[in-house]
N, C-alpha and C positions, 0 to 999 in steps of 0.2 A: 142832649142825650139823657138827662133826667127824666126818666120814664118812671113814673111808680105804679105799679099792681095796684087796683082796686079793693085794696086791704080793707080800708078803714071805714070808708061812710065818712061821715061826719065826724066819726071820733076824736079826739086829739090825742096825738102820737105820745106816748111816753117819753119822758127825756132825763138824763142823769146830770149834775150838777159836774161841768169839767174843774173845778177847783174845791178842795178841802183844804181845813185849816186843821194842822196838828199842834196843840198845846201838850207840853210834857209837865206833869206834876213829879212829885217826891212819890207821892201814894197811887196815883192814876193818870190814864191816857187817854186826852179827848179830844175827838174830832167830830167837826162840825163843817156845815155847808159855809160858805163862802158867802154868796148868796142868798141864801136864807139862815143868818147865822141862829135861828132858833132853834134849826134842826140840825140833830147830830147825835150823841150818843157818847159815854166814857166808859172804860176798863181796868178794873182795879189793877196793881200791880201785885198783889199780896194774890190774890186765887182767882186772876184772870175773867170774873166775871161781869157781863155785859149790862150797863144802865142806860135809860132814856136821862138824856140833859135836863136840868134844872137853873136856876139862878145860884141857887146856894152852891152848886157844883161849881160852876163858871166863876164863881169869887176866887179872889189871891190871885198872885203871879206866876206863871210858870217857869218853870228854870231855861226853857225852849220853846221857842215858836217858830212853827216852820209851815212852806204851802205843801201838800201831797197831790196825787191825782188821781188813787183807787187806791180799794184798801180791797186785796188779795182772799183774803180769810182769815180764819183762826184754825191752831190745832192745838189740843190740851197731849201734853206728853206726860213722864212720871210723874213728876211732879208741878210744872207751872206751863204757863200757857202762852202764846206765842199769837202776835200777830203781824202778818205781812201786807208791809203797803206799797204801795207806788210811788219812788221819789222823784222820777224825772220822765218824760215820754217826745213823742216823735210824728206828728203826723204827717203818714206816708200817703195818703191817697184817698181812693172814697172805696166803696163797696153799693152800687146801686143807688149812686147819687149821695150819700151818706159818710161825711168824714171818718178816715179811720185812724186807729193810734198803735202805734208800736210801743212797750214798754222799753225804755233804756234803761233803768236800775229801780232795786228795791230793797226796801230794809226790812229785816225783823224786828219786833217790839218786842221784848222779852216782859212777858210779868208773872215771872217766879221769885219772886223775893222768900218765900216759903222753901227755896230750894237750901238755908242757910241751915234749918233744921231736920235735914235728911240724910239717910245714911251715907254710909260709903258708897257702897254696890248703886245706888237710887243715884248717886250724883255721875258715879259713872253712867249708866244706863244713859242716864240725863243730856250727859254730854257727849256722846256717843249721838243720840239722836236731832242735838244741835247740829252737830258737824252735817248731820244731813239738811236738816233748816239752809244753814247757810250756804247749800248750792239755790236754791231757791234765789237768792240774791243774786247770782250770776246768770240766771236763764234766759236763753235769746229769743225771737222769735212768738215774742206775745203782743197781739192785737187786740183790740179791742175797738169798739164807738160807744160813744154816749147818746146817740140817738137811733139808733136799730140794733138787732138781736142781727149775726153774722154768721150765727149754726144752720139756719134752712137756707135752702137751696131755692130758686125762683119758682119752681114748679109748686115746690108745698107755703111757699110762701104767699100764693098768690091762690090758696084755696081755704085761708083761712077766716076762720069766720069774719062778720063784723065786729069792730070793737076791740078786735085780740090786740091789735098793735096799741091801745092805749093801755094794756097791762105793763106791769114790773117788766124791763128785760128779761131779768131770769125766768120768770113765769111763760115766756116768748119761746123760748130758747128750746133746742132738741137737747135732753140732758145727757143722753146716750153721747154728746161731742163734745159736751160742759166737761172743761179738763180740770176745774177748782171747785166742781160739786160738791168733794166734801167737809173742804177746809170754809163752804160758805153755809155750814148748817146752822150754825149756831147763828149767823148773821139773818138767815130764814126765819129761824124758832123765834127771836127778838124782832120782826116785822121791820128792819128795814131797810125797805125795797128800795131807797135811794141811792142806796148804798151798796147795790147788790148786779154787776152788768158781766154777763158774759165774755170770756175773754179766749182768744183762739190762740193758738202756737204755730208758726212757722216762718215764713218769709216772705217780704213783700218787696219787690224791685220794680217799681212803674216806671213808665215812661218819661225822661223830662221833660218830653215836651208837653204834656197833658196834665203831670201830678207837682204840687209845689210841695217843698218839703218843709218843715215849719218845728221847729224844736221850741218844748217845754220842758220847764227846769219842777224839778219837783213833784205825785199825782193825786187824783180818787174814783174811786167807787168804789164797791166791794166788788169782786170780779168772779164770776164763771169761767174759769181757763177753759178752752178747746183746744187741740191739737190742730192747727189749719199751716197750710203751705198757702200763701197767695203772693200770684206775680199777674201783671199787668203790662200789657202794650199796647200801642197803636197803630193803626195797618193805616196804609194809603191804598187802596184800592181800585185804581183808573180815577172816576171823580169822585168816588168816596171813601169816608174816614170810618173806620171799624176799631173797636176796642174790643181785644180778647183779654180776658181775666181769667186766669185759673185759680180754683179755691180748694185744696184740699184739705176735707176734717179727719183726725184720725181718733176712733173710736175709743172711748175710756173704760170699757168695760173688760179688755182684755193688756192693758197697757203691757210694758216692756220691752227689755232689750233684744236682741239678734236670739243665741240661741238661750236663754231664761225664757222665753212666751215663744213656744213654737206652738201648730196646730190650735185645737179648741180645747173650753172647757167643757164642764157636763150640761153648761147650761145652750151649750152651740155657740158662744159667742168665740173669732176666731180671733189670734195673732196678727195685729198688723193690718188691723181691717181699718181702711181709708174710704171713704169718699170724693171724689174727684169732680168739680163742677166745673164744665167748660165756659163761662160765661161769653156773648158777641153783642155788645152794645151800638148799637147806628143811630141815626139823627130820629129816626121813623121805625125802630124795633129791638126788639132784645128780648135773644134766645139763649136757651141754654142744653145742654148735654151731658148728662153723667153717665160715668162708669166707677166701678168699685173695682178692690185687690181686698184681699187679705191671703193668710195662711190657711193652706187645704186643713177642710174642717175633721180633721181625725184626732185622737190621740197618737202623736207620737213625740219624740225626743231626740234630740241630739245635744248629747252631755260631749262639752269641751273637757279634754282629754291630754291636750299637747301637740294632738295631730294636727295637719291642715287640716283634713274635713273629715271632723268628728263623725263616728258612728252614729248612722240613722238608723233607727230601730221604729217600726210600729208597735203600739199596743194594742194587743188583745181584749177589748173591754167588753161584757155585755151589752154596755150601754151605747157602744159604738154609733150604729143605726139612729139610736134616738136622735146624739149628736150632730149625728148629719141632715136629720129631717127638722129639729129644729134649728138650724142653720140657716136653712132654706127658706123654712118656712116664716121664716121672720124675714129675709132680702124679696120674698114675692108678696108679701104684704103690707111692704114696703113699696118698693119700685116696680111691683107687675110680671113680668116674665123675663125669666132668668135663662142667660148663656153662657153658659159655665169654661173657661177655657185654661185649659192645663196645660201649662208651657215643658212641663218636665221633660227630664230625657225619659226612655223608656228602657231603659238598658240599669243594671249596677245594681246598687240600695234604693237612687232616687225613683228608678224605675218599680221596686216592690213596692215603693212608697203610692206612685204612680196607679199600680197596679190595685192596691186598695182601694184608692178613691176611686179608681172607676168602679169597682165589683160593686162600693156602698152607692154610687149615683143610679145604678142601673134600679135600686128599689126607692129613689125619688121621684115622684110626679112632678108633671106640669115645668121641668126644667131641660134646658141639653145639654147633654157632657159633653163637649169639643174636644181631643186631645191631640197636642201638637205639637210635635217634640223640639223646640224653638231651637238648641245646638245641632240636631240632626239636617232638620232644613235650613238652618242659615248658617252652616260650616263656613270657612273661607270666606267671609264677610260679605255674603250672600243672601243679603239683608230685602234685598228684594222678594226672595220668597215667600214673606209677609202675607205677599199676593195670594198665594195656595188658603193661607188660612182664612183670608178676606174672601174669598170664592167661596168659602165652603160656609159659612154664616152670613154673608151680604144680603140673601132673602131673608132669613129673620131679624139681622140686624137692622134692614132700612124698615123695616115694618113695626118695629119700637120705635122709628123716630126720634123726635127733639121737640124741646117745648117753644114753643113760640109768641109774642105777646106783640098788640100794635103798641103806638103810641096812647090809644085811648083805654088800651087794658085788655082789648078785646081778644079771647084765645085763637088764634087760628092751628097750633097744631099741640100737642101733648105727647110725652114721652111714655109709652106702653110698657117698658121693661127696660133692663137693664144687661150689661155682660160685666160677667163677675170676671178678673182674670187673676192666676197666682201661676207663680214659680216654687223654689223652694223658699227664697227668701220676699215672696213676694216683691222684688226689689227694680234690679236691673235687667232682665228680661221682660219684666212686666211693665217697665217704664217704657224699652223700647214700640212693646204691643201698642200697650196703652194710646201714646204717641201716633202710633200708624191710624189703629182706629178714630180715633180722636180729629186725624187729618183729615179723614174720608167724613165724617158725621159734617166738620164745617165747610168743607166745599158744598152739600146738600143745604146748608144753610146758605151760603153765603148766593146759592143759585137761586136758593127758595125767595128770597128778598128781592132778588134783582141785580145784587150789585155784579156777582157773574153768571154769565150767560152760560148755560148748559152744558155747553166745548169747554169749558175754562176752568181752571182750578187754584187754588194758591201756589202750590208751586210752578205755576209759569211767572211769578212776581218775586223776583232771585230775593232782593233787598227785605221786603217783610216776610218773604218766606223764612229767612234768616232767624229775624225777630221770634216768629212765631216756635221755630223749633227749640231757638233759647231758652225761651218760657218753657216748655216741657223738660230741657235739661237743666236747668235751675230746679224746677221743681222736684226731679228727681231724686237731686245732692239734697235738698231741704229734709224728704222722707224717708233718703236713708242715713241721712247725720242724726236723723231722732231714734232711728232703728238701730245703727250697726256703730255710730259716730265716726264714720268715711265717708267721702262721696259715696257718687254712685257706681260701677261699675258700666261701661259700656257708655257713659255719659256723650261721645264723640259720637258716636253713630246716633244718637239724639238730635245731637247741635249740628252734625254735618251730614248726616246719612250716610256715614261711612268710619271703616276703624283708623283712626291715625296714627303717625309712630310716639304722638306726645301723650296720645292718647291711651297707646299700649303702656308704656312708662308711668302715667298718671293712675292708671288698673292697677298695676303692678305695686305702686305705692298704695293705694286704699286698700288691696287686699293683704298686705302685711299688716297693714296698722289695724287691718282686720283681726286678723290672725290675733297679736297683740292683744286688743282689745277683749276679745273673747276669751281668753284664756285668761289673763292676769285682770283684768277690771271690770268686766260686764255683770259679772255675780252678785258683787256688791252695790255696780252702779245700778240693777233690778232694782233693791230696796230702794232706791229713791226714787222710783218710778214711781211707787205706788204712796208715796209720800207727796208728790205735788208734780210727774211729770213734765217736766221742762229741760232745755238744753240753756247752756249756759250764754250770758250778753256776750263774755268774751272766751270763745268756745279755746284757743290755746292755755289761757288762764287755768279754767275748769279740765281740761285733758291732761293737766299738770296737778293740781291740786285737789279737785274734785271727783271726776270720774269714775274713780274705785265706788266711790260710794251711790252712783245715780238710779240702779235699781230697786236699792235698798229703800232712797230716796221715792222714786216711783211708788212704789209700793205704800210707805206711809203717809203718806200727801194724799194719793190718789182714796185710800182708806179702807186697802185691801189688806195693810194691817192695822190695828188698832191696839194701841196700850195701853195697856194693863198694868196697873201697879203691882199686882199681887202674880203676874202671870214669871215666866221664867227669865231670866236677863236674857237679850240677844247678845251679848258681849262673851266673845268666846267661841259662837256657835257658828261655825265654817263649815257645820255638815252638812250636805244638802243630795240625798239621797233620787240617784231619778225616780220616778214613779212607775215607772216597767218593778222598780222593786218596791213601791208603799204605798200597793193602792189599798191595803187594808187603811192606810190613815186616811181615806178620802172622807172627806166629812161636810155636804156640800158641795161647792166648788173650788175650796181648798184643800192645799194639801198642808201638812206640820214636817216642820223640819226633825229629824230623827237623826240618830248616833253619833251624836255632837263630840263624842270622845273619842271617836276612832278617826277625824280629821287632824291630818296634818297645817301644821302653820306655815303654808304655801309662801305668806310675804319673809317670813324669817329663813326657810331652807331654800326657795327658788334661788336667791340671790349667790348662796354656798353652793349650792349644784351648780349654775351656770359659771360660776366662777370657775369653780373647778372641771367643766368642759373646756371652757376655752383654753384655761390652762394648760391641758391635758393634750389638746390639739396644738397648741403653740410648743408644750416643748418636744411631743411627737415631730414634729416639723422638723425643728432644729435637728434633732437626734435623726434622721433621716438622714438628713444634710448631711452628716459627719460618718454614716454607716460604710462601712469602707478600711477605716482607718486601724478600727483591733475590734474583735469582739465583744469588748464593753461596751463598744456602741450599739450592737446586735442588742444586746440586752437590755438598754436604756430606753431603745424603741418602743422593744417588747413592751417592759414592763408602762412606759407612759399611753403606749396603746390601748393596753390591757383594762389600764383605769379609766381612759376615758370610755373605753365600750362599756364596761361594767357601773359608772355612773349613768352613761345616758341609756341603759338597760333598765337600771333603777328608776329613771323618770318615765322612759315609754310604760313600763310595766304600772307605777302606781302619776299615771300622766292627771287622774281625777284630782287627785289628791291635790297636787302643786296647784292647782287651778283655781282663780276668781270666783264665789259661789255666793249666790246672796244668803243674807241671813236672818232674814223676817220670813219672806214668805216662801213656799213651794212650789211647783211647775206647774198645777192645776189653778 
């Protein structure tokens, strides 16, 4: 089944050295190829900056030698600079014939020795934005190859010029899904491309009977993170063998958490926008199917408050319209014609929500607005209703098609457009969609080939029908552990077509840890979004120790903040105003944190409020219990009743306050 696309010609393919050598000096860091130990490059420790190797460098001894397997990036903070490599990895599988690697651990190289001569405030600052560095260390879910770019999809990968595949990887690569774009700038600006491979995020679960698992200790390149979900099976099919592979990228230009990146910015790029590739490998063909998700492309907001489900609120922007037409008009210049389908209820807030995106679609061209209200029709686990909304798109849907390629390269079919689908959270409705549509696209394949006959579908094959739907519920839990850090919701009706009672219990728990999560850690875990984007190796670990900080992380990784020596400490600053009230601070496509002095210190008072509810209930309880006896017990009730309404009156009323809020960057 190693089918390669007529890429190249003659070219010769690009390839990265899978082994580096890291020598640790007193004054600098140098890493060199293995293999070609000429090449390599060293990094002072004193002000972090990057040299081409020498002889005279390579002299004396190092205090450490050790093998790596990719070197991540760099980022320069207050004051010293910082590089991440790869110390140990994993190969999980191939991707279109081509070995892949999973990252299992990574270190940061500190070279701030400069840090000894800086303030007070500068060290804190300093160390503040360490603490986010070092989830970077714990991130799960990073892939990479040393010999192909793993961001394009078969269809654009297989319309690329001659010669492209002998470029740098990173040069290959969609930067739009490059998740370490910015931490590999400096590895650009200093040319070296050896050094330099794209590297995706999410999950890989192959088959054992088809993928050998193969651990290395120690890594290199320099890496382009992307955000990708891939799992892998293999079908038996009557007498033939089929490998379905899903790959999903999730887009870097709008990274973050649950509710921190809701809807778009001004620039239309939305929350939570994924690309999903169905890949179906056979002895004699290999096809493939996308669909997208992201977040309805509006402004709007839902600031965590305390409640279950925080207040949705749209905004009012002039700019609105723009946002939605360049949205659009970037997903059909992209993948051709768009089907747009909105799972939302149509009833409540999510309903007004609802209700705007359609008013703005009706002045889009050349796309359809679907709306289909996924709780309305599939109440009472009536999950077959699916049908109604496959009825009503199956004519334009089968006439996008699927891409299709022989053994010898030759195109026989090409994928026309695209169906975009969102919920509110993008997540667990649209996984379920996703899933269904997904079904139907590969029976058309799987008919188109030969291997079933026209009557036949995968689900009459109980066993890999199994298989296959796992793979979509795996991938599910993979995009919303990067989204919300839970599974996914609804995951059972994924894996079995239907709700289970473990399956309700299993809901049940991800939506509290939801709840949880959003209100007390997602704020801060935003900022590390935009700092380097990743979930942690050992995700109980980092949910314990980490997590508070992953959006803040996000954020500065990713390079949607930038520091600034001279600009204002973020230490302290827990404000984080929605933008329904600071669109005067829009500036670009960010927004600035404001009224840093009128937040309260949510981790210092939550824990005194909550105490004193439970309290407040516990000894109401008791004092219940004994009501009866004399009327001081009347009054014991009273008065422990009293306090506790009047504390958790205090929290519903100032619920923003208590709450997890990042503190780098703003909701735009």
């Amino acid at each position: 089944m190693d089918i390669e696309p007529s890429l190249v010609g003659s070219a010769e393919r690009f390839k990265l050295d899978h082994e580096l050598e890291l020598h640790e000096f007193e004054d600098k860091f140098v890493i060199k190829s293995l293999q070609s130990p000429n090449q390599g490059f060293w990094i002072s420790r004193r002000d972090g900056n990057i040299n081409f190797l020498d002889d005279e460098i390579c002299s004396g001894s190092p205090s450490r030698t050790s093998t790596i397997y990719g070197v991540v990036g760099t980022i320069r903070l207050v004051v010293g600079t910082y590089v991440v490599v790869i110390t140990s990895c994993k190969e999980v599988g191939s991707f279109l014939g081509y070995p892949v690697y999973r990252v299992m651990s990574m270190r940061v190289l500190a070279c701030n020795d400069a840090l000894k001569f800086s303030t007070g405030q500068e060290k804190k600052d300093e160390a503040y934005f360490m603490t986010l560095l070092n989830i970077v260390e714990s991130t799960p879910g990073l892939y990479y190859s040393y010999e192909t770019d793993i961001t394009l999809n078969l269809q654009r990968r297989n319309k690329l010029v001659e010669g492209w595949m002998s470029k740098p990887l990173w040069k290959q690569a969609d930067p739009r899904y490059i998740w370490n774009r910015h931490l590999s700038e400096e590895l650009i600006e200093c040319k070296l491309d050896r050094f330099i491979v794209p590297i995706i995020q999410g999950n890989i679960l192959p088959s054992p009977s088809m993928l050998r698992m193969h651990s290395i200790q120690n890594p290199i390149t320099s890496h382009l993170n992307v955000v990708l979900s891939f799992q892998v099976a293999e079908l038996k099919l009557k007498d033939s063998l089929a490998m379905v592979t899903l790959v999903s990228r999730r887009c870097n230009r709008r990274l973050g958490t649950r509710m921190w990146r809701r809807g778009a910015n001004l620039e239309g790029d939305a929350a939570n926008f994924i690309e999903t590739e169905q890949l179906l490998e056979t002895e004699r063909f290999r096809s493939s199917f996308l669909q997208v998700r992201g977040s309805i492309p509006l402004l709007w907001e839902q600031i965590v408050d305390l409640s279950y489900k925080p207040h949705l609120s749209v905004i009012k922007h002039e700019q609105t319209p723009l946002v939605v037409e360049r949205h659009f008009s970037d997903l059909s210049q992209r993948y051709g014609e768009i089907i747009a389908i909105d799972l939302t209820e149509k009833h409540g807030e999510e309903g007004q929500l609802s209700a705007a995106y359609a008013a703005e679609m009706k002045n889009v061209p050349n796309v359809r607005y679907v709306p289909f209200d996924f709780h309305g029709h599939c109440k009472d686990s009536n999950f077959d209703n699916l049908e109604i909304l496959y009825d009503q798109i199956s004519e334009d849907a089968e006439k996008q098609r699927y891409f299709l390629i022989d053994r010898e390269g030759n195109v026989l079919e090409e994928q026309k457009g695209v169906i975009r689908s969102n919920c509110v959270d993008s997540l667990d409705r649209t996984n379920v969609t996703q899933c269904y549509l997904a079904q139907k696209a590969l029976n058309l394949q799987l008919q188109r080939i030969g291997v079933l006959s026209p009557s036949e579908c995968i689900s009459m094959f109980d066993e890999e029908y199994g298989k296959y739907r796992a793979l979509w519920a795996e991938q599910g839990d993979e995009i919303s552990l990067e989204y919300t850090g839970t599974h996914a919701l609804k995951g059972d009706i994924v894996r079995y077509g239907k709700q289970t009672i473990f399956g309700m219990i299993k809901d049940g728990m991800s939506a509290l840890s939801r709840y949880y999560l959003n209100n007390f850690h997602d704020g801060i875990r935003q900022a590390s979004s935009f700092v380097f984007h990743n979930l942690p190796l050992n995700l109980d670990r980092v949910l314990t120790s980490f997590i508070h900080l992953m959006q803040d992380a996000l954020d500065l990784i990713s390079g949607h903040y930038t520091v600034n020596r001279n600009s204002l400490s973020p230490i302290g600053q827990n404000g984080f105003d929605p933008f329904s009230h600071n669109l005067n601070a829009v500036s670009g496509n960010t927004l600035c944190l404001t009224s840093t002095n009128t937040s309260i210190e949510y981790d210092t008072f939550l824990p005194v409020t909550s105490a004193l509810i439970i309290g407040g209930l516990t000894a109401t309880t008791l004092t219940v219990q004994q009501v009866g006896r004399n009327v001081h017990q009347y009054v014991s009730t009273a008065i422990c009743a009293g306090i506790t309404a009047g504390v958790m009156a205090i929290l519903k009323a100032n619920g923003r306050q208590f709450c997890s809020r990042p503190r780098l960057c703003g909701l735009l």
